[in-house]
C-alpha positions in Angstrom: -17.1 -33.5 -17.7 -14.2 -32.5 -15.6 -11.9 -35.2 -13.9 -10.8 -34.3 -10.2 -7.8 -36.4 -8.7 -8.0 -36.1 -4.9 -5.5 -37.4 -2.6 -6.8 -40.7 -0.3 -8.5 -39.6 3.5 -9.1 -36.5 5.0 -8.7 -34.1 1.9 -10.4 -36.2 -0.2 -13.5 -35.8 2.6 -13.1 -32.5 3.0 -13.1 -31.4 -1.1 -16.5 -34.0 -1.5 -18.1 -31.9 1.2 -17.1 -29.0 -0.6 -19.0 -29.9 -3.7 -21.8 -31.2 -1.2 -22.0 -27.7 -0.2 -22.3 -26.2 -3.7 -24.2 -28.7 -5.5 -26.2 -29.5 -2.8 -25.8 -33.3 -3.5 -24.3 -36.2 -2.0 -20.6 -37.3 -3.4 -19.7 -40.3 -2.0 -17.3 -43.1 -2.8 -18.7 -46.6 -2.6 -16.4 -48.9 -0.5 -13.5 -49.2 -2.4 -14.2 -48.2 -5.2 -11.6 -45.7 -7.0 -13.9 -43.6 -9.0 -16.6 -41.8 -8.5 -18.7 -40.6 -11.6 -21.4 -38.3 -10.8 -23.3 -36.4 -13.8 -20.7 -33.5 -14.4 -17.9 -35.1 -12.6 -15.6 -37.8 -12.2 -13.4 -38.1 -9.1 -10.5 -40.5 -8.9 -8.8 -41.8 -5.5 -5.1 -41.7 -5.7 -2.3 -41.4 -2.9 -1.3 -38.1 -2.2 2.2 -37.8 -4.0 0.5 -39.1 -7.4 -2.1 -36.1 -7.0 0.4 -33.7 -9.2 1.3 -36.3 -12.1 -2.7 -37.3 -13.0 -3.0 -33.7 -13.6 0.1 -33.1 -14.6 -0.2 -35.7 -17.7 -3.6 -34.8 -18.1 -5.6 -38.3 -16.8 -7.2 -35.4 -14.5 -8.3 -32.2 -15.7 -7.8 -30.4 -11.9 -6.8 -32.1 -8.8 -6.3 -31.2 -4.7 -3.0 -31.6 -3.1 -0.4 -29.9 -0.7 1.9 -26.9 -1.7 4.6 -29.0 0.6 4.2 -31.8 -2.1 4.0 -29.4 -5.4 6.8 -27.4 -4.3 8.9 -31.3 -3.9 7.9 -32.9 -7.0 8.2 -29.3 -9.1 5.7 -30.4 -12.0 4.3 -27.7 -14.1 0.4 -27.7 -13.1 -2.0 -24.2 -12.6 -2.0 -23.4 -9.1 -5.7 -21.7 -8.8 -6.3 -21.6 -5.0 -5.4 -21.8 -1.6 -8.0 -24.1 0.1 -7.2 -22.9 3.4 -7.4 -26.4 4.4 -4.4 -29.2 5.7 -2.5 -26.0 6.8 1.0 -27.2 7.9 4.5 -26.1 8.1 7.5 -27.9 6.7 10.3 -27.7 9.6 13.6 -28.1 10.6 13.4 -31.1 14.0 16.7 -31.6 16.2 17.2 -33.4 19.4 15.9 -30.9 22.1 18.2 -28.8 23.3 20.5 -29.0 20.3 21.3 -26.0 18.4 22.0 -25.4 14.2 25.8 -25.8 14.1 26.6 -24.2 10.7 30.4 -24.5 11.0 30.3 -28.3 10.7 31.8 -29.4 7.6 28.4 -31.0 6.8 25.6 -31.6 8.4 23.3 -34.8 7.7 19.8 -34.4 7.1 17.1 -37.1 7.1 13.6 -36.0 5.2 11.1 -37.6 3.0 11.3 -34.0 1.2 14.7 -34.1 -0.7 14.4 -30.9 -3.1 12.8 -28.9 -0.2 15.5 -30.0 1.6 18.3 -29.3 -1.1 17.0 -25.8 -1.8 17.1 -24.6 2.0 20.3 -25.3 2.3 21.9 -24.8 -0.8 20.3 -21.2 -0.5 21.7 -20.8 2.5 25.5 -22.5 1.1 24.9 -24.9 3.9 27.1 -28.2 2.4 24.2 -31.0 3.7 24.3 -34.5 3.2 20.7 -35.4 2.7 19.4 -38.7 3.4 15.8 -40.0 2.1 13.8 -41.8 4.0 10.0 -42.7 3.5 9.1 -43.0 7.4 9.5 -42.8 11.3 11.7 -39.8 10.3 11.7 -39.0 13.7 14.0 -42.3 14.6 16.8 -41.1 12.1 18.4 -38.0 14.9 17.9 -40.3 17.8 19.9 -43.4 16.6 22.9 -41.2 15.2 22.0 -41.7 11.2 21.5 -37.5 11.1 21.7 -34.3 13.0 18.8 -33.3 12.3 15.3 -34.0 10.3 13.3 -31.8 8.2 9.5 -32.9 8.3 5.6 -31.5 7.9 4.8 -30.5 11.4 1.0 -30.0 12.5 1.2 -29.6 16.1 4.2 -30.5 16.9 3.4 -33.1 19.4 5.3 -36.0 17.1 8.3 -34.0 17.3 7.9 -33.9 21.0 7.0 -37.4 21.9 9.8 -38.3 20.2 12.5 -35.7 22.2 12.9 -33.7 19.4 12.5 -30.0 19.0 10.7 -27.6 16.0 14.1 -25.3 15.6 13.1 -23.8 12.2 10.3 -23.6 10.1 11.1 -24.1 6.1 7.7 -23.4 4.7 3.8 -22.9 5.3 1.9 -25.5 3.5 -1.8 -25.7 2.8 -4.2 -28.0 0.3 -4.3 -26.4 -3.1 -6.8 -26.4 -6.1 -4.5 -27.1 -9.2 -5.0 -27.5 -13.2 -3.6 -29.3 -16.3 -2.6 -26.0 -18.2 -4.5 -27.8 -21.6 -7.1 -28.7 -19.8 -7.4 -25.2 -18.5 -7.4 -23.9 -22.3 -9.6 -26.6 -23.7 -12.5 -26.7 -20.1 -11.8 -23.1 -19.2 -15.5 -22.4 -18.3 -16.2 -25.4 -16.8 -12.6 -24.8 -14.6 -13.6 -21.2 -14.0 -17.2 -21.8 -13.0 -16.0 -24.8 -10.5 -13.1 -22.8 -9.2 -15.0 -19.5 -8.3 -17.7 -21.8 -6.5 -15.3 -23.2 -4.3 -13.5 -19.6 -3.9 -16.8 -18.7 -2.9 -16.9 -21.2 -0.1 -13.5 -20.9 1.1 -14.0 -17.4 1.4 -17.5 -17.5 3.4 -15.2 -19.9 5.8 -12.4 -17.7 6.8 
């Protein structure tokens, strides 16, 4: 039996209607319920940051989560596949009409995405002041706490309703498959044959 951790709402949906579509059965959580045990299967419901550490530590053997959040958290899981799905970009937001003043001794950045955050600039040798917060990250350029925010964008529209201004994109970001490397050693078939299913899917999609 293989244990999938999938992050709460749409991606959760979205990977149950994936196995739907290959096992031709229905996967469904009952209300409020956490787990979901089907005959080859158990799914757990978990928030999307905590996706990466079940697998990670093994309480899941593979799990589906955003390459914005693996590339934060920087735990050592098996990336198998792009899902194509939950495609985002991770971007730089400044009041509009302000431009990137580099010659500023620092610069203050609000995010929920600190080591993003720290390795953009620090690659560019960009002294930032970076300050976490966990929401309404929008708020933090238009009450003077930063200069500037860096945030997942979909559309945009956020950005804009809130005066602010896509100046520079960071990252792509998409929903990944990933694996607990022993669990990939000790399930390899049953990882294997679940993960070319789904690459078979994903594939007849795009």
């Amino acid at each position: 039996m293989l244990t999938v951790a999938l992050p709460k709402g749409r991606i959760a949906q979205e990977t149950l209607e994936i196995f739907e579509t290959i096992f031709g059965e229905s996967f469904k959580f009952d209300d409020r319920k956490l787990i979901l045990e089907t005959e080859n299967f158990r799914f757990l419901l978990v928030r999307n940051q905590d996706v990466a550490t079940y697998v990670f530590h093994q309480a899941a053997d593979i799990g589906v989560v955003g390459l914005d959040t693996l590339e934060e958290q920087g735990l050592d899981v098996i990336r198998l596949l792009d899902l194509r799905r939950g495609v985002c970009k991770v971007a730089i937001g400044m009041r509009v009409g302000e431009k990137l003043d580099l010659t500023k001794a620092e610069i203050k950045v609000a995010t929920k995405m600190v080591n993003i955050t720290k390795r953009y600039f620090a690659d560019r040798a960009i002294s930032a002041d970076i300050i976490k917060l966990y929401g309404s990250i929008e708020l933090a350029p238009l009450v003077g706490l930063a200069d500037m925010i860096v945030d997942i964008v979909e559309t945009g529209a956020t950005m804009k309703q809130n005066g602010l201004e896509v100046i520079e994109e960071i990252m792509e970001s998409s929903t990944y498959l990933i694996a607990n490397k022993n669990s990939y050693f000790e399930k390899k078939s049953e990882i294997l044959d679940i993960y070319e299913k789904i690459n078979d899917v994903v594939k007849q999609e795009n």
